[in-house]
N, C-alpha and C positions, 0 to 999 in steps of 0.2 A: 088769736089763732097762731099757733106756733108749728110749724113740721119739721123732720129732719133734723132733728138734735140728735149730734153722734158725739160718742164719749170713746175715746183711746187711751190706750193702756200700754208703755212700747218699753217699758222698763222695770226690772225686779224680776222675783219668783212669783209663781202662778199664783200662789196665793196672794202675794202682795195687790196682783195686778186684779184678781178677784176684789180682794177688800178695797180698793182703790175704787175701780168701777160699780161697785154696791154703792158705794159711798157717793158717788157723782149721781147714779142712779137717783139716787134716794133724796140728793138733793137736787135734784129737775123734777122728780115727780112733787114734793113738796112747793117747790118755787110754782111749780103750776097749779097745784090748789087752791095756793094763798093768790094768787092772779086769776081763778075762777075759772083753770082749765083744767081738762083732765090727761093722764096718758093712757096709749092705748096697751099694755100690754099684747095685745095677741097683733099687735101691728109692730112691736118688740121685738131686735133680733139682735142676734150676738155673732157675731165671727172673728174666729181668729186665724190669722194671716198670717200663712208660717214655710219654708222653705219646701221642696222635693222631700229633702230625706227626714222630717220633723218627724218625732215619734210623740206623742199626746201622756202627757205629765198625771192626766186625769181630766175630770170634768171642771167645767167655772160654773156654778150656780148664782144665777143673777137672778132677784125678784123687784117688779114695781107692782107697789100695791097688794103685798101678798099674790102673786102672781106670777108666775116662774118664767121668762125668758127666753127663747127658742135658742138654739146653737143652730146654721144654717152653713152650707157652703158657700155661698153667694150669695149677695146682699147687693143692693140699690143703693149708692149714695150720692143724692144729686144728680141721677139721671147717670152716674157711672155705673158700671156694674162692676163690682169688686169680686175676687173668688178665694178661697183659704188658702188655693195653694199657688197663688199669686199668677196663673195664668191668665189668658185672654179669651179661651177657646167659645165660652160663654157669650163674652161679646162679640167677639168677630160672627157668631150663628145670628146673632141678634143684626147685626150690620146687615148679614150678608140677603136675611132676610128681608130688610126694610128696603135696602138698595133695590135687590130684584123686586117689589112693589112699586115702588117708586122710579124704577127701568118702565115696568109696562102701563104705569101710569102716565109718565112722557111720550111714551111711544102711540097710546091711543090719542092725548092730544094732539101731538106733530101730524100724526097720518088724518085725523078728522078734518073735512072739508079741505080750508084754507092751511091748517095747521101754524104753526109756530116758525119763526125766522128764528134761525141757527141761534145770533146774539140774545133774544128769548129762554131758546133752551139752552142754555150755557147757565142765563142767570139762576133759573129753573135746577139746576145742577148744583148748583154751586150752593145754593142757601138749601133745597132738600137733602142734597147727599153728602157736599163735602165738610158743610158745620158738623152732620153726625160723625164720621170722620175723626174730622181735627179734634174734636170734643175729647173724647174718653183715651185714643189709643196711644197718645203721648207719654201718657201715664202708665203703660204696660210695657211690660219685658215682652219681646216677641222672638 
């Protein structure tokens, strides 16, 4: 079982960076049939990561498999969430929503019966909220 093989492309012309990524493609999708696994195409995505003012050169066409490759704005890499035009605004919605669950998810413990001592809800805090947090947003410009 193998997940989350990412391939990067951070140098050359578009085609270069095209035919480079065909070519790593082609050889993960290979390495995994000779090791009796498959990829998944439609679980396949592409994104390219590029400045405010980037204007688009053309398309990258990437196949595995005879299979064509989605272009995406945002992509999942390791539980980060990455965007093309290198903002956060994605993740911080995704934070903002998990916190606020995870707010009145505490707050129905604490108020229930006996509820929770403070040092409780702190560790409670600290390993739901602020691993998510420290995780991903280090790595974004904000």
């Amino acid at each position: 079982y193998a997940d989350d093989i990412t391939l990067w492309a951070t140098k050359g012309s578009l085609a270069l960076k095209e035919q480079t990524l065909q070519a790593a493609a082609t050889a993960v999708a290979e390495f995994a049939r000779n090791s009796g696994l498959s990829c998944a195409p439609e679980k396949s995505e592409l994104i390219r990561i590029h400045s405010k003012y980037y204007k688009s050169n053309g398309d990258i066409n990437l196949q595995v498999d005879g299979h064509a490759i989605a272009e995406v704005t945002q992509a999942r890499i390791l539980g980060f969430w990455v965007q093309s035009n290198g903002k956060a605004s994605h993740t911080i919605t995704t934070l903002k929503t998990t916190v606020k669950q995870i707010a009145r998810m505490i707050r129905r413990i604490t108020y229930h019966k006996k509820g929770m001592k403070e040092k409780d809800t702190l560790r409670l805090v600290q390993a739901l909220v602020l691993s998510r947090v420290t995780y991903g947003l280090p790595y974004h410009s904000l």
